[in-house]
PLY file of the C-alpha trace (Angstrom):
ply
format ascii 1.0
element vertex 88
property float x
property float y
property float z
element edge 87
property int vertex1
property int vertex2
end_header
0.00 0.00 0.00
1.67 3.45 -0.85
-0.46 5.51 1.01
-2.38 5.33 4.05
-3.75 7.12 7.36
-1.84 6.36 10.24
-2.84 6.38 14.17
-0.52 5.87 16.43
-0.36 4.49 19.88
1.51 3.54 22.59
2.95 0.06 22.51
4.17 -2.72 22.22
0.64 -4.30 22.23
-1.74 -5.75 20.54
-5.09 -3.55 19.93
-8.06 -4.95 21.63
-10.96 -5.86 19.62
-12.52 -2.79 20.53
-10.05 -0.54 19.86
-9.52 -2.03 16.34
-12.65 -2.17 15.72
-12.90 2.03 17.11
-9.81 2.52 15.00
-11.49 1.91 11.28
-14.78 3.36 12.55
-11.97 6.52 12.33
-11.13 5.79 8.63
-7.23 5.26 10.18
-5.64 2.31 8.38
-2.16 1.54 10.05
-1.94 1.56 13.31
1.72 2.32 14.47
3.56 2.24 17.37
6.35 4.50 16.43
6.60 7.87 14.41
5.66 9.78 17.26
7.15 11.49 19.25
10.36 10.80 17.23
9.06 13.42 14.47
8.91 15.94 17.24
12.28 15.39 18.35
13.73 15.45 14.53
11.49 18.66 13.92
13.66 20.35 16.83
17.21 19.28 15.80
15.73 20.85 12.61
15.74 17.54 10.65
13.25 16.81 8.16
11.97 13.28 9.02
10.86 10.41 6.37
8.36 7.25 7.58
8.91 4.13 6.23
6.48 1.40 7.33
6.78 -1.96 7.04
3.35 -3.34 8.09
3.83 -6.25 10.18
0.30 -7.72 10.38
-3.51 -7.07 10.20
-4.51 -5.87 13.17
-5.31 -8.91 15.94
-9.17 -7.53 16.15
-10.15 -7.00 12.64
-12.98 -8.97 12.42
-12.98 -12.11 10.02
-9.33 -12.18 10.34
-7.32 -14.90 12.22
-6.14 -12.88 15.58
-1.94 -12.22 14.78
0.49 -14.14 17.46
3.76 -12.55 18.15
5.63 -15.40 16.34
4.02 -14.16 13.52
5.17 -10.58 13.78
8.13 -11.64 14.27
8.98 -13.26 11.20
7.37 -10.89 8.89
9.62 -7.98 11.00
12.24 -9.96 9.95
11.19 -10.51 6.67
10.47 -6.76 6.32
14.16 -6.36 7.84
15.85 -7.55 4.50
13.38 -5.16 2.12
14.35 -2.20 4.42
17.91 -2.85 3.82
17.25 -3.15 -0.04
15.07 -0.16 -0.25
18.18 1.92 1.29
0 1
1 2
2 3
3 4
4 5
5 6
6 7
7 8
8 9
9 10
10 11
11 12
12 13
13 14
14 15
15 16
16 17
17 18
18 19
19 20
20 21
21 22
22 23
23 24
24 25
25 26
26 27
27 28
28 29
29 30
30 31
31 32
32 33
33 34
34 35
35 36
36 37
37 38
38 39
39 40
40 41
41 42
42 43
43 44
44 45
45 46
46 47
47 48
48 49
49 50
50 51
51 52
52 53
53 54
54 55
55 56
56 57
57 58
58 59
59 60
60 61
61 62
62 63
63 64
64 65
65 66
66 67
67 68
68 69
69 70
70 71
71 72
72 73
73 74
74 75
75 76
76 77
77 78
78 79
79 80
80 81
81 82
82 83
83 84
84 85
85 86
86 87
């Protein structure tokens, strides 16, 4: 996906179904755990930040969807590891 709207909360955690479900009710299609407050602290050194993400997973409480485990995060981090390093 090359574009998206991102949420972002505090982590590392799963979203509860709840929350997931609260999250698209938003129209917010990646939820990330990162990004923020890091662009803040760029923004004052006067850096111009970039976000790459590399989705891990569908969100454990999409509905219809297998809930993710962390195994499974795991190796698609990894997999999304060796793209990273190709993309730079």
């Amino acid at each position: 996906h090359e574009t998206g709207t991102i949420v972002v909360i505090q982590g590392p955690r799963f979203s509860t179904r709840s929350e997931s479900k609260w999250f698209r009710d938003q129209g917010w299609e990646v939820i990330n755990m990162t990004q923020y407050p890091e662009v803040h602290l760029v923004k004052e050194l006067e850096m111009d930040p970039v976000n790459i993400s590399l989705i891990t997973d569908y969100d454990t409480g999409v509905e219809g969807i297998e809930p993710v485990s962390h195994e499974e995060v795991i190796r698609v981090f990894t997999e999304n590891n060796h793209k990273l390093r190709a993309l730079l």
